[in-house]
Backbone as numpy.savetxt, mean C-alpha at the origin, in Angstrom:
# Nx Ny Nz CAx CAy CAz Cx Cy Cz
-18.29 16.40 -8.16 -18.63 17.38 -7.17 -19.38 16.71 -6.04
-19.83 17.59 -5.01 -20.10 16.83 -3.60 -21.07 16.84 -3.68
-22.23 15.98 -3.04 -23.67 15.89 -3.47 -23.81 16.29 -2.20
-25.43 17.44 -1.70 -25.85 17.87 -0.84 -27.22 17.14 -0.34
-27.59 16.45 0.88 -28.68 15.63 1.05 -29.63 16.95 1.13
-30.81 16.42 0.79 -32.17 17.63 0.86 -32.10 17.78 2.27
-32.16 19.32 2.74 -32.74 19.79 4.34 -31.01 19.54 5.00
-29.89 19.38 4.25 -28.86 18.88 5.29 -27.54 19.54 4.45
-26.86 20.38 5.07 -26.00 21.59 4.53 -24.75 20.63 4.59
-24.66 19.48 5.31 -23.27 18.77 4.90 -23.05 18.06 3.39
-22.07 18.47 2.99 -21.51 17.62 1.69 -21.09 16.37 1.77
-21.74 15.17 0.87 -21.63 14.42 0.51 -20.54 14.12 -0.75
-19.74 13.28 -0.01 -18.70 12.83 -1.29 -19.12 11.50 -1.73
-18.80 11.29 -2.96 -19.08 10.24 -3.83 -18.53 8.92 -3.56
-17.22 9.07 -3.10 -16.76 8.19 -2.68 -15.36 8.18 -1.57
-15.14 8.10 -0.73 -14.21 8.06 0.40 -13.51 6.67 0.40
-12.10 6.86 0.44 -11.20 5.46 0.45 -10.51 5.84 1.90
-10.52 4.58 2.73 -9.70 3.83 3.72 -8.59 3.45 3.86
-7.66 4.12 4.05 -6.50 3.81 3.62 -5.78 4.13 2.06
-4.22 4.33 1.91 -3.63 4.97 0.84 -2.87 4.03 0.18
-3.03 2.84 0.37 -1.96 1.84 -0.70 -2.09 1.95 -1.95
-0.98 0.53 -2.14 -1.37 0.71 -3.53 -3.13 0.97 -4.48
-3.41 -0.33 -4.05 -5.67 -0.28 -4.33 -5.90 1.21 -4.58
-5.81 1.89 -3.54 -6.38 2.98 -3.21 -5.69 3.68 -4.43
-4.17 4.17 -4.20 -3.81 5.33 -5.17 -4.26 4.68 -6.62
-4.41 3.32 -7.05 -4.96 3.37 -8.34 -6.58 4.09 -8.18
-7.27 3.33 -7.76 -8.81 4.26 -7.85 -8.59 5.73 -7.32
-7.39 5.93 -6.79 -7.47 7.52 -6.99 -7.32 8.20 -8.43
-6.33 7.47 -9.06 -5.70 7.89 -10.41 -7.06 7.47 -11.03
-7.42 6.16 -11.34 -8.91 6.21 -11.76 -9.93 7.33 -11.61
-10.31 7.77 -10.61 -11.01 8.75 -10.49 -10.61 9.97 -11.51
-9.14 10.09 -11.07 -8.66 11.33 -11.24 -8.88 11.13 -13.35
-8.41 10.14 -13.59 -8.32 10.25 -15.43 -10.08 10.47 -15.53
-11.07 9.87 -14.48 -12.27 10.04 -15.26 -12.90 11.19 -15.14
-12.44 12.02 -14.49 -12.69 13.28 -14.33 -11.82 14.11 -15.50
-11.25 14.43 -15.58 -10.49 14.59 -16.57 -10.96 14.55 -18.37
-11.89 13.51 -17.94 -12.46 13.51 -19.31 -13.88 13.89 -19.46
-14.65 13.86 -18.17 -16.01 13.64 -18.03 -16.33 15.47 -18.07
-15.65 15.53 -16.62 -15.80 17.07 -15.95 -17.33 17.16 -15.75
-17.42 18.44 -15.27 -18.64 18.98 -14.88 -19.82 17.95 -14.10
-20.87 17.63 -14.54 -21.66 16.82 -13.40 -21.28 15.60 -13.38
-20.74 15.23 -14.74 -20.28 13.66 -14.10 -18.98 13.28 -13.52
-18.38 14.39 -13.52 -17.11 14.75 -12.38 -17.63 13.39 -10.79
-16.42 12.94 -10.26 -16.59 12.08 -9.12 -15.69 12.81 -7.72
-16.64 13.10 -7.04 -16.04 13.33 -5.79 -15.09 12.31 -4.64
-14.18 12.27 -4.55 -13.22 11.14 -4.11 -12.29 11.98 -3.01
-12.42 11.18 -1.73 -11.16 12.05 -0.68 -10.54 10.42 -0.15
-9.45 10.47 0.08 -8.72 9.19 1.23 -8.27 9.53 2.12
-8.51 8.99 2.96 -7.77 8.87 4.53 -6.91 7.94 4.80
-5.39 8.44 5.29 -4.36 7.30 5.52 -3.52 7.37 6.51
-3.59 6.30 7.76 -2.83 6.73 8.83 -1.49 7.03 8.77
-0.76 6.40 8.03 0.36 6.65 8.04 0.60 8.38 7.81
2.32 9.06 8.14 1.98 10.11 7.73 2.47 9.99 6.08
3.01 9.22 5.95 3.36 9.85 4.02 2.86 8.37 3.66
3.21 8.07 2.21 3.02 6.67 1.42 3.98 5.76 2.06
3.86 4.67 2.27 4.92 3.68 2.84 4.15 2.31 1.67
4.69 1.17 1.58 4.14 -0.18 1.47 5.00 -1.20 1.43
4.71 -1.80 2.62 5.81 -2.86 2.72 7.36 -2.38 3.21
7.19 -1.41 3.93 8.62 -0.74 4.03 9.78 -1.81 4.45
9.07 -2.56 5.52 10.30 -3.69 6.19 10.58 -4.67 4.95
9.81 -4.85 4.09 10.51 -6.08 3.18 11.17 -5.46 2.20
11.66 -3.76 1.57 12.49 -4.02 1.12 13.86 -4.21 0.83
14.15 -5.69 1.03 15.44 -5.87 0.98 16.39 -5.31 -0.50
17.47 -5.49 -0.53 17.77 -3.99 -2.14 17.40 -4.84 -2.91
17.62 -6.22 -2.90 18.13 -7.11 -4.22 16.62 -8.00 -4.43
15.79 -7.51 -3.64 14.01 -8.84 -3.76 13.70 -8.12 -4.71
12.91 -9.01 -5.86 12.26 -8.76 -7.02 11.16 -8.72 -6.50
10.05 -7.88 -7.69 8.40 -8.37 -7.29 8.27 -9.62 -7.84
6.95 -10.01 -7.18 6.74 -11.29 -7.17 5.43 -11.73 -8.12
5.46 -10.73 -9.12 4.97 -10.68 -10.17 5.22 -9.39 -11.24
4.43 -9.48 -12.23 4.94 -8.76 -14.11 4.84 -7.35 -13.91
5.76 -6.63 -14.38 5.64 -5.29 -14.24 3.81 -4.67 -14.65
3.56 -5.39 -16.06 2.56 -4.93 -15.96 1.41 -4.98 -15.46
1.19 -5.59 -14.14 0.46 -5.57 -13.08 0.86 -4.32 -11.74
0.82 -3.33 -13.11 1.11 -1.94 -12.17 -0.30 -1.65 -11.62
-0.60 0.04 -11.64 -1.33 0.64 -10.92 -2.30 0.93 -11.94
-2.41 0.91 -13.54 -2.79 0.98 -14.01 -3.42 0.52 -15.54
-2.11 -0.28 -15.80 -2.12 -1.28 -17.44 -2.96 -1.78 -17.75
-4.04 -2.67 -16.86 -4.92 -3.99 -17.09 -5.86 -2.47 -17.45
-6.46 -1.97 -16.66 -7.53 -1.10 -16.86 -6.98 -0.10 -18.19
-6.16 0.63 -17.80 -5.70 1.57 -19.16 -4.20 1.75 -19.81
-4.30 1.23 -20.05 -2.48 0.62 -21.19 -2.02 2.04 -21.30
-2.69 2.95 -21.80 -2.66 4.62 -21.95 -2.22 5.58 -21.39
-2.41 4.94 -19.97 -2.34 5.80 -18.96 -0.65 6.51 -18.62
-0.85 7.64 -18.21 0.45 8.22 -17.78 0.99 7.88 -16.57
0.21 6.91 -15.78 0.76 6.70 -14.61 1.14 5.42 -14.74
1.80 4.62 -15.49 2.11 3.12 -15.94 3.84 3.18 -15.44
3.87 1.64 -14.90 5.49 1.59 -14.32 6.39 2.33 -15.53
5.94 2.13 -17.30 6.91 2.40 -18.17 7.02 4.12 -18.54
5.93 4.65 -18.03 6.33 6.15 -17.67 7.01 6.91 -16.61
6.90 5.90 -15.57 7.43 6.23 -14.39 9.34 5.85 -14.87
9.56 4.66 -15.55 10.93 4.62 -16.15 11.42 5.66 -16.88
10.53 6.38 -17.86 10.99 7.01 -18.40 10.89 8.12 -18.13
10.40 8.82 -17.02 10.65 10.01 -16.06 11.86 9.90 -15.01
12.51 8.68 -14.85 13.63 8.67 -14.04 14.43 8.57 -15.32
14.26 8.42 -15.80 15.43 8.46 -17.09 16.35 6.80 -17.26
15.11 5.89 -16.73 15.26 4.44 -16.39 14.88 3.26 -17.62
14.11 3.93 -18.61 13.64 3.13 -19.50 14.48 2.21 -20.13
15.45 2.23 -21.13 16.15 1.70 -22.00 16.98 0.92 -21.03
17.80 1.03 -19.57 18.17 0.44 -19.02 17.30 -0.96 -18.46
16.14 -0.43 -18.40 14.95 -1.61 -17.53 14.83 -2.58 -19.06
14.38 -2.24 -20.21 14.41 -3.03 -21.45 15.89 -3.47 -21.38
16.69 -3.22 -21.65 18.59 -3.87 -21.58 18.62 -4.99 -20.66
17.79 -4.82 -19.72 17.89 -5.75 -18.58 17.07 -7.20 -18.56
16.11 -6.96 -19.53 15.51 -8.72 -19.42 15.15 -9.16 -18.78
14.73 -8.20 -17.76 13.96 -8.97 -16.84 12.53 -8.23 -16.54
11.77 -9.44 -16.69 10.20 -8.72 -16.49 9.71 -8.41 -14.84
10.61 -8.80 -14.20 10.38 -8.95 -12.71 11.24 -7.81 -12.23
10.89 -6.33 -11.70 11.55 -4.93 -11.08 11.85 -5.50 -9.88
13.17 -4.93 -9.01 13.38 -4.84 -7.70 12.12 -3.80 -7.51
11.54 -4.86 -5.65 10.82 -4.55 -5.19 10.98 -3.15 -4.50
12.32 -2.52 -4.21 12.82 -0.59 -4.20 12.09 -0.13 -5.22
12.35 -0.84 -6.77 11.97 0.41 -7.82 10.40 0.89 -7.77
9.96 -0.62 -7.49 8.69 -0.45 -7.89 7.84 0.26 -6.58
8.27 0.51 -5.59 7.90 1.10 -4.03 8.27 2.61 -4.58
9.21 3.02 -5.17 9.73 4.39 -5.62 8.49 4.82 -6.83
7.85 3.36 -7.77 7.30 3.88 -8.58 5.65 4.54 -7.81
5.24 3.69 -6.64 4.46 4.01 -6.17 3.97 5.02 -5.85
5.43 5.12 -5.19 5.51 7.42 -4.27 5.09 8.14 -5.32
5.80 8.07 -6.84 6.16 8.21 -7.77 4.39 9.01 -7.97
3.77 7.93 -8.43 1.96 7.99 -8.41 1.00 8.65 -7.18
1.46 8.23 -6.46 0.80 8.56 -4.95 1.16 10.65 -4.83
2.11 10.99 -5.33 2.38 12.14 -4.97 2.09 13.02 -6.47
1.34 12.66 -7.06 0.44 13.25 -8.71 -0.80 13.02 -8.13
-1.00 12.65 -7.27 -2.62 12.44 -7.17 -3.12 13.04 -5.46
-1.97 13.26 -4.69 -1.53 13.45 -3.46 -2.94 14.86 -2.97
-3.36 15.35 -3.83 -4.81 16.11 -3.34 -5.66 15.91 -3.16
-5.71 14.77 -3.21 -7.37 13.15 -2.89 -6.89 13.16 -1.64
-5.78 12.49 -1.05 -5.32 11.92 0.37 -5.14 13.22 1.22
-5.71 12.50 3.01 -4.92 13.26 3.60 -4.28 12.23 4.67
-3.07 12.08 4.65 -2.15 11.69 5.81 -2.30 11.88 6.80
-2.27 10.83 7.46 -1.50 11.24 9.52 -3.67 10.92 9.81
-4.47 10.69 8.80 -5.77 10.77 9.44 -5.91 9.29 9.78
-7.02 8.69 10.54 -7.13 7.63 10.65 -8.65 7.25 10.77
-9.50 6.37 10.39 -11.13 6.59 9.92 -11.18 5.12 11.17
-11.88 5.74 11.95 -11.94 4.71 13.15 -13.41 4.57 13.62
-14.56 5.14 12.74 -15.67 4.70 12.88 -16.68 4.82 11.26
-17.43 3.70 11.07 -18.33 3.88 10.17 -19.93 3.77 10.39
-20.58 4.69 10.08 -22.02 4.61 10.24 -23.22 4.71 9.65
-24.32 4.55 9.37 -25.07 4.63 8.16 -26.12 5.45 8.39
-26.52 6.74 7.64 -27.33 7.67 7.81 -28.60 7.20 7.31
-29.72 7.20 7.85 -30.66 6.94 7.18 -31.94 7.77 7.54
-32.47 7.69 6.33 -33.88 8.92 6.01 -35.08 8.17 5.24
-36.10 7.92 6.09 -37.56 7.80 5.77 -37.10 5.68 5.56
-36.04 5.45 6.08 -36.18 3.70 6.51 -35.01 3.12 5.22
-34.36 4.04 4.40 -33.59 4.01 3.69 -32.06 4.22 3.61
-31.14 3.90 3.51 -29.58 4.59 3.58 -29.26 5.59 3.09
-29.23 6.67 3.43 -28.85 7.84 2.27 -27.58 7.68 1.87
-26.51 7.35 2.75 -24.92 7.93 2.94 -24.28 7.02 4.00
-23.40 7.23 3.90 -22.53 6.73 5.13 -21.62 7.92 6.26
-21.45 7.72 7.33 -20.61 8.73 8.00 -19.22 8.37 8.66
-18.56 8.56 7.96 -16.95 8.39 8.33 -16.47 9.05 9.47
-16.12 8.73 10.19 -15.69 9.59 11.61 -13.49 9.15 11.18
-13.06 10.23 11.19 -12.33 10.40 10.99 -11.23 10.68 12.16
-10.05 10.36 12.85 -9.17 11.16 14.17 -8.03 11.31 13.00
-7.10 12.65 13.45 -6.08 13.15 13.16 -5.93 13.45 14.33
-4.47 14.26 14.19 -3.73 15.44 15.45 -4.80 16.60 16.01
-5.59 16.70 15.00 -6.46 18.33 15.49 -7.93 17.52 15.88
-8.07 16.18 16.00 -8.93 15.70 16.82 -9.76 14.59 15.64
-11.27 14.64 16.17 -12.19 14.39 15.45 -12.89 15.09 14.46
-12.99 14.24 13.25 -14.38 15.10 12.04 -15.07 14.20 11.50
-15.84 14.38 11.10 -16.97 14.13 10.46 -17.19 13.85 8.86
-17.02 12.78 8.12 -17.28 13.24 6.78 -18.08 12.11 6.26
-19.21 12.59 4.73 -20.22 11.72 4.24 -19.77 11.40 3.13
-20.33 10.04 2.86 -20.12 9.25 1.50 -21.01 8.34 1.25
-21.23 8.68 0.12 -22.04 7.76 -1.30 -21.48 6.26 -0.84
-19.68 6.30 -1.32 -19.29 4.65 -1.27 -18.00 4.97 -0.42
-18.23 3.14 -0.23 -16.79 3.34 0.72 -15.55 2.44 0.01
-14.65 2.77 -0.13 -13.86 1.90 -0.56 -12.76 1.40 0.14
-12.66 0.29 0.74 -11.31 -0.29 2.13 -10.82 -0.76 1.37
-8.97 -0.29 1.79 -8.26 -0.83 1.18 -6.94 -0.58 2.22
-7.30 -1.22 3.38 -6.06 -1.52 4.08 -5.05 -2.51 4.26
-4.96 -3.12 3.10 -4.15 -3.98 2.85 -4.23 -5.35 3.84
-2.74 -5.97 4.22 -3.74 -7.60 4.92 -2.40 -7.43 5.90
-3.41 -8.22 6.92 -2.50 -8.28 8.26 -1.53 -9.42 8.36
-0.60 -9.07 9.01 0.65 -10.31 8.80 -0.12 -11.68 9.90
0.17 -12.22 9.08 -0.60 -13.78 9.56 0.76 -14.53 9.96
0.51 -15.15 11.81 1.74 -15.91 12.43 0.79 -17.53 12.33
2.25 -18.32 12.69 1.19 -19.30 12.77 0.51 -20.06 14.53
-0.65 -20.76 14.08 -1.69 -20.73 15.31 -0.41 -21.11 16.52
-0.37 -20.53 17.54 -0.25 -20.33 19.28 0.97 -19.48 18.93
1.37 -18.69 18.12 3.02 -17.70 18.27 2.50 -16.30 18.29
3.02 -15.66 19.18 2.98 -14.25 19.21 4.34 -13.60 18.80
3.96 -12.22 18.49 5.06 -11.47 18.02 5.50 -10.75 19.23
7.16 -11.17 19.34 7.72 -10.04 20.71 8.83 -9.59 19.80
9.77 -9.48 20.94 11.42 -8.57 20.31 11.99 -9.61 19.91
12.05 -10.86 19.81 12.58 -12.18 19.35 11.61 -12.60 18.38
10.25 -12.38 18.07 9.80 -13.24 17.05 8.60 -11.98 16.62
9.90 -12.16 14.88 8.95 -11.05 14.09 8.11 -12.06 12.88
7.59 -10.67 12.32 6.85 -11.09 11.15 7.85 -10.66 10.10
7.93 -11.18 8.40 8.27 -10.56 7.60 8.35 -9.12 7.50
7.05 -8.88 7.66 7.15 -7.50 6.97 7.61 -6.08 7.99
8.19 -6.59 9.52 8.98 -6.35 10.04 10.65 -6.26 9.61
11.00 -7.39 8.95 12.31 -7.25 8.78 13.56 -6.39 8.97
13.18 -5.54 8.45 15.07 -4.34 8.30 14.49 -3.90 9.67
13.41 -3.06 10.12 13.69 -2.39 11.08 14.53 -3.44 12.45
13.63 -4.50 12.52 13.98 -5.21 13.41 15.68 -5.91 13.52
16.31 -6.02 11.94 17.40 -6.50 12.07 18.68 -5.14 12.37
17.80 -3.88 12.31 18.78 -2.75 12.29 19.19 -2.69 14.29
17.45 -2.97 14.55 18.41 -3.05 16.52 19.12 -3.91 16.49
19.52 -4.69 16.13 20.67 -5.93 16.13 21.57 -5.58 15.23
21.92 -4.02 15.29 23.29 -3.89 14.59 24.38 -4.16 16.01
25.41 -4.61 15.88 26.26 -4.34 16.99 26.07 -5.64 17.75
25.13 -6.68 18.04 24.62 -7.45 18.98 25.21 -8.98 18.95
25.76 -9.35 17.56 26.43 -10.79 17.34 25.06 -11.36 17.67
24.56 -11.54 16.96 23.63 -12.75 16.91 23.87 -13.65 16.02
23.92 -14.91 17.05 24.49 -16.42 16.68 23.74 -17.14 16.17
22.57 -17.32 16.06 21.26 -18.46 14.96 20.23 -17.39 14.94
19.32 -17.71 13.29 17.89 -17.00 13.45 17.36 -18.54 12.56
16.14 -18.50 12.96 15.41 -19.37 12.15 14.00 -18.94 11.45
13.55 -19.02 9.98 13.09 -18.32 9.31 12.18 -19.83 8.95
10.59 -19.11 9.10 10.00 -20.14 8.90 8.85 -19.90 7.28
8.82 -20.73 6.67 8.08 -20.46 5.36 8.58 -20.84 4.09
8.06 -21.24 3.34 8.51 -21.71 1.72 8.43 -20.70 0.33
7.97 -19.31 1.33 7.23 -18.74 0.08 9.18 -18.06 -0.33
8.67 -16.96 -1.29 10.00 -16.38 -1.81 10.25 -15.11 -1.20
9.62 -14.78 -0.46 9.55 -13.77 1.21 11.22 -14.32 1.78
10.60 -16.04 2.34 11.02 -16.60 3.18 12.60 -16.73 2.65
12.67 -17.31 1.20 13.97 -17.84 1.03 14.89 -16.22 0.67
13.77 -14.92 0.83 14.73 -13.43 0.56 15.17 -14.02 1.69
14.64 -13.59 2.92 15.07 -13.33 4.22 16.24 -13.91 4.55
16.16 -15.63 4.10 17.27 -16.15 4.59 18.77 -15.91 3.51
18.59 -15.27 2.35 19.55 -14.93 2.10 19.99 -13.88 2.60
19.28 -12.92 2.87 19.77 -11.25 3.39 20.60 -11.24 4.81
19.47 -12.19 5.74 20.31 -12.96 6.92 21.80 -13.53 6.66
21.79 -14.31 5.72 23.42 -14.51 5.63 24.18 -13.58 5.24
23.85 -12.56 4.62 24.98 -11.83 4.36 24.90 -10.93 4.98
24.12 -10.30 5.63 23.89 -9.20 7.01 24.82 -9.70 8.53
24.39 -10.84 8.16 25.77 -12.01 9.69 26.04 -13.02 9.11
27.31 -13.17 8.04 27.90 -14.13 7.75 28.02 -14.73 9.06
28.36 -14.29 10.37 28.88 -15.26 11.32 27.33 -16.07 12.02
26.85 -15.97 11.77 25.39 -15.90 12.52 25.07 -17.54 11.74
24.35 -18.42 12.34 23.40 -19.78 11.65 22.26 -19.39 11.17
21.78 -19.89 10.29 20.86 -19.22 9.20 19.56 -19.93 9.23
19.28 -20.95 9.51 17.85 -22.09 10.04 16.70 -21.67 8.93
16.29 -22.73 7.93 15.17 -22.45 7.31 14.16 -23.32 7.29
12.74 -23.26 8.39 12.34 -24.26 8.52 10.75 -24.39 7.46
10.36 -25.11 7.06 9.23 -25.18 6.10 9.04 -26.99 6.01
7.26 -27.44 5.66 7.01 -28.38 6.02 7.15 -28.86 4.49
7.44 -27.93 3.36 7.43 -28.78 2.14 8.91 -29.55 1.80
9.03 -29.72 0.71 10.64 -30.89 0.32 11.53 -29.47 0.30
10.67 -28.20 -0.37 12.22 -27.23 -0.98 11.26 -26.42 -1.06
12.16 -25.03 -1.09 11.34 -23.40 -1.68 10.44 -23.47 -2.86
């Protein structure tokens, strides 16, 4: 529940998250199972703010056929609670996916399934978040030389608000890193640009791209590139011997 500062009629939440990724919707689901068991005063007050308007992560990288780039069970929830109902192997077996994902042998999900398993979570817990908001100032309340709270200044469509918190939790994920003197234009993207950027170049015959990096990002891209424009030169440049 929301804690009320003495002499001050605004509600205090316990904790406010920055953003809706993955991080976030687990400590939402966290929250949400510990409430669940606790209830009443030791109940945790938890709201998120996320610019986007719905769940997205990583939308440009997924190509159909990229695996994650690590173990299923480094879901949203396993390490902390094996138990939990929100685990990739419940989410299989609510699509009616299970026995096929075991048949398959492979501990590594296409990076689609596991973006589907996300929504999947994100929209069971979807009364913590609100979308389309964006938290563009933080400030620290203080009473008698002490911190009481923090003040989240919040913009949406219907403007500015106001909201207090105990803790803050950021979790806006990480910015695409170019390397030192390159900027990003209509010729030079980042990864996690990808599909949108290769979809304006439907129609366009483009004759060379060159794809720079060793990671397994890099060597998706340059396969998806070849088969998106067999006619096209494919360039993979990286300073090590091989991928």
């Amino acid at each position: 529940m929301s804690r009320v500062l003495p002499g001050d009629a605004t509600p205090v939440h316990d904790l406010i998250g920055v953003g809706f990724g993955p991080s976030n919707v687990a400590m939402a689901i966290a929250v949400g199972e510990h409430n669940a068991q606790a209830g009443g005063q030791e109940a945790i007050s938890a709201h998120f703010f996320e610019q986007q308007p719905r769940f997205g992560w990583h939308r440009g990288m997924l190509i159909d056929d990229a695996t994650m780039q690590v173990s299923f069970l480094k879901d949203l929830v396993t390490l902390r609670n094996p138990a939990s109902e929100f685990s990739f192997l419940c989410y299989l077996k609510s699509r009616g996916r299970l026995i096929d994902f075991i048949n398959h042998k492979n501990l590594f999900p296409l990076r689609v399934e596991f973006h589907d398993y996300f929504e999947w979570a994100a929209a069971q817990v979807e009364g913590m978040v609100s979308y389309g908001h964006e938290v563009v100032g933080v400030a620290p309340v203080v009473r008698d030389g002490a911190v009481e709270c923090l003040e989240v200044t919040v913009r949406s469509g219907e403007g500015l608000m106001v909201q207090r918190a105990r803790n803050l939790v950021i979790g806006t994920g990480l910015r695409p890193l170019m390397p030192e003197g390159v900027e990003r234009s209509g010729r030079v993207w980042h990864n996690s640009e990808l599909l949108a950027k290769v979809d304006d170049l439907e129609d366009t015959s483009p004759s060379r791209f060159i794809v720079v990096g060793a990671g397994q990002s890099a060597a998706e891209n340059v396969a998806y590139l070849h088969r998106r424009f067999p006619e096209a030169e494919i360039c993979a440049v990286f300073s090590r011997y091989g991928y």
